[in-house]
C-alpha positions as CSV (number, residue, x, y, z in Angstrom):
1,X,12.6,-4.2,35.5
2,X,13.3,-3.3,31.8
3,X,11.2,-4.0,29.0
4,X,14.2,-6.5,28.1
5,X,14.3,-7.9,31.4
6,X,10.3,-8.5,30.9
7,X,11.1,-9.8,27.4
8,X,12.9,-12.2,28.7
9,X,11.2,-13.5,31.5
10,X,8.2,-13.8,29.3
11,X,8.3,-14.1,25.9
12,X,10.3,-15.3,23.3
13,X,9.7,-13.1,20.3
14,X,8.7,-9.2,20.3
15,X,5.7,-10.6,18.5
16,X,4.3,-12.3,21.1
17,X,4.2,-9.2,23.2
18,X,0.9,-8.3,21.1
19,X,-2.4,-9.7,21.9
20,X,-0.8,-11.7,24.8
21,X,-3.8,-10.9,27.1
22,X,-3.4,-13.6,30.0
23,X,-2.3,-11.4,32.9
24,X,0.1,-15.1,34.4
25,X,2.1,-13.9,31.4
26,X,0.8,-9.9,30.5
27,X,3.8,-7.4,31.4
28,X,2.7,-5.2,34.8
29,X,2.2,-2.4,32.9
30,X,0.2,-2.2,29.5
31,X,2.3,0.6,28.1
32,X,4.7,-1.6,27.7
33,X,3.2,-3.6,25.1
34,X,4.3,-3.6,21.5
35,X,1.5,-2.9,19.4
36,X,3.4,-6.1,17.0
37,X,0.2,-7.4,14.9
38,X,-0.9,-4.2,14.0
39,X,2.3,-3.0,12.5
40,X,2.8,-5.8,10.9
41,X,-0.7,-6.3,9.3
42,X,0.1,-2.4,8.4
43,X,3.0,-3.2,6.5
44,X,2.0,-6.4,4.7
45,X,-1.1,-4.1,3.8
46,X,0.9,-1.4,2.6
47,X,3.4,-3.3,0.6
48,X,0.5,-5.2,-1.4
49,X,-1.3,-1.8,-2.5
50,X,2.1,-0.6,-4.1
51,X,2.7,-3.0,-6.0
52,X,3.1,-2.3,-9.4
53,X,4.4,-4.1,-12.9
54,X,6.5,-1.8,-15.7
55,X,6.8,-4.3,-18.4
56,X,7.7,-7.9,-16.7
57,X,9.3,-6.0,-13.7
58,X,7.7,-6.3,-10.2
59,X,8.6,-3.2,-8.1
60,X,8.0,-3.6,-4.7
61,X,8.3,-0.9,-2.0
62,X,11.6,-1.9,-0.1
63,X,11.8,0.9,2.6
64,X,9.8,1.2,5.8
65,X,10.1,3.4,8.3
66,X,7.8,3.1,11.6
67,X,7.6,6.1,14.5
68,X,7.0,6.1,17.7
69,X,6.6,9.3,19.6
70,X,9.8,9.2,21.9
71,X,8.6,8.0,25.1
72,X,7.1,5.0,23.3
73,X,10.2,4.4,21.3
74,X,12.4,5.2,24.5
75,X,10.2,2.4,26.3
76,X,11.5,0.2,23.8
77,X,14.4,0.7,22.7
78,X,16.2,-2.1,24.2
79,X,14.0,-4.6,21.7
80,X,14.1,-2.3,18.6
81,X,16.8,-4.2,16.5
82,X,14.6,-7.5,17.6
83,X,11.3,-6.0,16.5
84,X,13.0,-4.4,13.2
85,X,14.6,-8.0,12.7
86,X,11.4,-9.7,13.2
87,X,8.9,-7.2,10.8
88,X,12.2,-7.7,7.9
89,X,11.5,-11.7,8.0
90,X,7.7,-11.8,7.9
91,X,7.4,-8.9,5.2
92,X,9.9,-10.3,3.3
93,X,8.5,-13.9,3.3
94,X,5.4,-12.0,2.2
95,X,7.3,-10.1,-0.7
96,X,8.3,-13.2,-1.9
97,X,4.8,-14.6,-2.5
98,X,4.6,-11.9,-5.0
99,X,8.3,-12.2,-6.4
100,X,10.0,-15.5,-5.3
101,X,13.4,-13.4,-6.7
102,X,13.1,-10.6,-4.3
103,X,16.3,-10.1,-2.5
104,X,15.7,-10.0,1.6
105,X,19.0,-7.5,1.6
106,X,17.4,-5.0,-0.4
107,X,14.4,-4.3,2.3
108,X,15.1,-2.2,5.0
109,X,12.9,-1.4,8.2
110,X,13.6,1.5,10.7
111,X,11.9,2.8,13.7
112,X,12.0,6.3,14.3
113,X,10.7,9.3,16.0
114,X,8.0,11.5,15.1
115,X,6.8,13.8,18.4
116,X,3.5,14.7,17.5
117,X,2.1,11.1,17.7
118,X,0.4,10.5,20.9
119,X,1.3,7.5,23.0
120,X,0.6,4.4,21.8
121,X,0.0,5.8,18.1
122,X,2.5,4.9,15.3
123,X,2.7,5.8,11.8
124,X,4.5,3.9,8.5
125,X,6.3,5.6,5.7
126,X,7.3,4.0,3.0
127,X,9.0,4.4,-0.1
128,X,11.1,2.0,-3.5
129,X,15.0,2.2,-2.3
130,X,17.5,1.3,-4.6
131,X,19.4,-2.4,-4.2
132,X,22.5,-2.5,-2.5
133,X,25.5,-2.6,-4.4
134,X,27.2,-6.1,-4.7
135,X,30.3,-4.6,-3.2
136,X,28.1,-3.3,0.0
137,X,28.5,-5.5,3.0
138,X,25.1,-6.6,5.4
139,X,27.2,-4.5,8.3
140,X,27.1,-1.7,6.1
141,X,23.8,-2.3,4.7
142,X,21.7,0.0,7.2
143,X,24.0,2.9,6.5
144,X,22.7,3.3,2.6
145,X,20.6,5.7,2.8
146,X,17.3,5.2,0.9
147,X,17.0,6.2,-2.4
148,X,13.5,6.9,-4.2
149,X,13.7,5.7,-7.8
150,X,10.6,7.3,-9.2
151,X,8.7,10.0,-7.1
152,X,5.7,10.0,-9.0
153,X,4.8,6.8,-8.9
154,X,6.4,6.3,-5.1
155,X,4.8,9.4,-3.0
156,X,5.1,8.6,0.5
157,X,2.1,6.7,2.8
158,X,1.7,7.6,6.2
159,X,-0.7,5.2,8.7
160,X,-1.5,5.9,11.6
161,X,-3.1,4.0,14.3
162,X,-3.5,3.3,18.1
163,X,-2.7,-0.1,19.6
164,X,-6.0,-0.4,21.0
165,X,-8.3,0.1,17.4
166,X,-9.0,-3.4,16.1
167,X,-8.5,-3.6,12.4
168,X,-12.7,-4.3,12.1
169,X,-12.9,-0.8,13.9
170,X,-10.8,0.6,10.7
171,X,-13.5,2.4,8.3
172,X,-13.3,5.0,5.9
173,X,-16.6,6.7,5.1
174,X,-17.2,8.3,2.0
175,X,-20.4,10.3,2.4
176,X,-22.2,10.6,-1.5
177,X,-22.8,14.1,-2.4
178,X,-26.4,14.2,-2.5
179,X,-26.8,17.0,-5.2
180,X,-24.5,15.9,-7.8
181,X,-25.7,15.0,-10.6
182,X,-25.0,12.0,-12.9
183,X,-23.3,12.8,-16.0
184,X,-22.5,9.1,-17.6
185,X,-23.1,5.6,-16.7
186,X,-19.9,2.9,-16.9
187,X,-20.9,-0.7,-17.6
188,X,-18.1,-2.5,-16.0
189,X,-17.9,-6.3,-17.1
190,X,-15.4,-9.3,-16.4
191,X,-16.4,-12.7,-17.2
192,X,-20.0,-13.0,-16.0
193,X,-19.5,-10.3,-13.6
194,X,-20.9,-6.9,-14.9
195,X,-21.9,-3.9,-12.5
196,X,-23.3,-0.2,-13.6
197,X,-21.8,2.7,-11.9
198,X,-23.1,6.4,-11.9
199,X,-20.2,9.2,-13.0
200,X,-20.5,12.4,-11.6
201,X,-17.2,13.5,-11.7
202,X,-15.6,15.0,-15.2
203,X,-12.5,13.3,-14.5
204,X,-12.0,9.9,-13.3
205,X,-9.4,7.5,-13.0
206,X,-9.6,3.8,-13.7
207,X,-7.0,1.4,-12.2
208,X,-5.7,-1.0,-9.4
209,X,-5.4,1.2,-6.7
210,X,-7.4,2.0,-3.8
211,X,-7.7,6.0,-4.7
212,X,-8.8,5.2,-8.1
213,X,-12.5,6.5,-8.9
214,X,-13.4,2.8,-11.1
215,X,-11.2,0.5,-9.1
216,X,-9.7,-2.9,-11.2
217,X,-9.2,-5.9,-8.8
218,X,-5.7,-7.3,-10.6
219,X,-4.2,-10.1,-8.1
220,X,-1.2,-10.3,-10.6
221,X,-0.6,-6.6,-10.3
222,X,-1.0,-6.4,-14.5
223,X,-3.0,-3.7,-14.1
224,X,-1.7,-0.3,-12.6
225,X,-2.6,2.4,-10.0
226,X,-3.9,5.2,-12.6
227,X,-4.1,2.9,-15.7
228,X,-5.8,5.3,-17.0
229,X,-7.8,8.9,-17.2
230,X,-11.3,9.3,-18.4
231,X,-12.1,13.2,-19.3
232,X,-15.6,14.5,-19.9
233,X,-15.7,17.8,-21.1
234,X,-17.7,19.7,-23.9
235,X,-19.9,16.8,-24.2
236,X,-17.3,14.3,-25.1
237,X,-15.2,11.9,-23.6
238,X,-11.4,11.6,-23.6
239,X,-9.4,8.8,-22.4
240,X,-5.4,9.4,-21.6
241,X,-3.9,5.2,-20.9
242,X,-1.0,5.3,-18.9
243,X,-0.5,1.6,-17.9
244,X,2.3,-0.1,-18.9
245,X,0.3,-3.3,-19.9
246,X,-2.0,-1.8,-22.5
247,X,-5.3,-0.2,-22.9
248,X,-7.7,-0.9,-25.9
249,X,-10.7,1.1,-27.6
250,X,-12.5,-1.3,-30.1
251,X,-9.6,-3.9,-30.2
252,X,-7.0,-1.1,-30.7
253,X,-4.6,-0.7,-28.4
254,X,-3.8,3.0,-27.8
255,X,0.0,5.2,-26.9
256,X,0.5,5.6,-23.8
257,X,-0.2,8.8,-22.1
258,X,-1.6,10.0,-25.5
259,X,-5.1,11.2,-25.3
260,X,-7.4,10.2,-27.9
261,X,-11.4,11.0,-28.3
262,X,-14.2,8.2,-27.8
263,X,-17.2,7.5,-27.9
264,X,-20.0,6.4,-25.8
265,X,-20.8,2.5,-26.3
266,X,-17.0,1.9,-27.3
267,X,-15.3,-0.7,-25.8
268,X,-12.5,0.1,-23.3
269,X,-10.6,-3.0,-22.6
270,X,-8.1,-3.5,-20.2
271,X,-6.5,-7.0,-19.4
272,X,-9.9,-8.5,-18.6
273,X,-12.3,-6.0,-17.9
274,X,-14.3,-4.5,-20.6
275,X,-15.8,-0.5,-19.8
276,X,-18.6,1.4,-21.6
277,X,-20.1,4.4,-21.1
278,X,-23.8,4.5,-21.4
279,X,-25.2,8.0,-22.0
């Protein structure tokens, strides 16, 4: 029996065939599962940390593509357009939370092959495609091939994970370098919150994103990934702002992508987080 056949006898959604544990209704064999949840929770994950705002534009990443190695995808290959169908409608009713005018046609998931993934891995790539034109048809829609509007700011992600790793057994350790030694302080505040954090890198980047050295937590995406660069060097400090929304020193808000010299105990602002470095 095929893993249509099983599909059908069993389950009304690809989704279900995730986490269905109960062996009155578990497939035979195991490999047959669809590792659903996890590629989902992948892809909503994804989409939210690449979000970013240029001016009072939302740019979402609209192009997805998920591999299999090719006995995996072989396995399922009878259920792909389903499970592609069924990732499009609840990543794009997650897209909309963010942009109630993002269009469902212009998001496009693929599965694909990539042979050196083990079974049961998969990985995600991802990537902003440009919207279909309004003469472009939904049968023809598939066939546009993706096109990456700014490659800077839109470098590919790759995930990987097994089926069988929970997402509480997802950890990435950072181990401190125990000789390095502190060159600044950064008082952080927002509202009542304020926190102290130890430099000792000469370079550092402030921002929204997850790779950013002083991360910004910014729900409405106003601030972006890299807003901005701090430089230490010859025993002062340069900051380079590069968000879109703004950056201020001392109530003055600064060119973008222009470096300018400050000093420690001025006041970096940005949206509503205030930054000083403490000697």
């Amino acid at each position: 029996m095929g893993l249509k056949d099983k599909a059908k006898s069993f389950w009304k959604r690809v989704s279900d065939l995730e986490d269905n544990r109960d062996t009155s209704t578990s497939p035979a064999n195991e490999e047959d599962r669809i590792p659903y949840k996890d590629i989902s929770k992948k892809l909503k994950d994804l989409m939210k940390e690449n979000v970013d705002v240029v001016g009072r534009k939302i740019i979402i990443p609209n192009y997805y593509a998920v591999y299999f190695n090719a006995a995996d995808r072989k396995k399922r290959a009878e259920v792909e357009d389903v499970l592609c169908d069924e990732l499009k409608e609840e990543l794009s009713h997650e897209m909309r939370k963010i942009n109630p005018e993002q269009n469902k046609r212009d998001l496009l998931i693929e599965i694909k092959t990539d042979p050196a993934l083990e079974a049961g891995q998969f990985r995600i790539e991802h990537h902003i495609k440009k919207p279909v034109a309004e003469e472009k048809t939904i049968e023809n829609f598939a066939a546009v091939p993706p096109q990456v509007e700014n490659e800077m700011d839109y470098q590919q992600t790759v995930i990987e994970q097994a089926p069988c790793q929970s997402a509480d057994d997802e950890k990435t350790v950072v181990m401190p370098r125990t000789d390095a030694a502190v060159l600044y302080r950064l008082l952080i505040a927002s509202g009542e919150e304020k926190r102290e954090i130890n430099i000792t890198k000469k370079t550092i980047s402030i921002g929204r994103g997850s790779k950013d050295d002083i991360n910004l937590p910014s729900p409405d995406f106003s601030i972006s990934r890299a807003h901005a660069l701090l430089d230490f060097k010859d025993g002062s400090f340069y900051l380079t702002p590069s968000g879109i929304n703004g950056t201020l020193v001392n109530g003055q808000e600064l060119a973008i992508n222009k470096e300018i010299k400050i000093a420690a105990g001025d006041e970096i602002k940005i949206m509503n987080y205030s930054l000083k470095i403490i000697k």
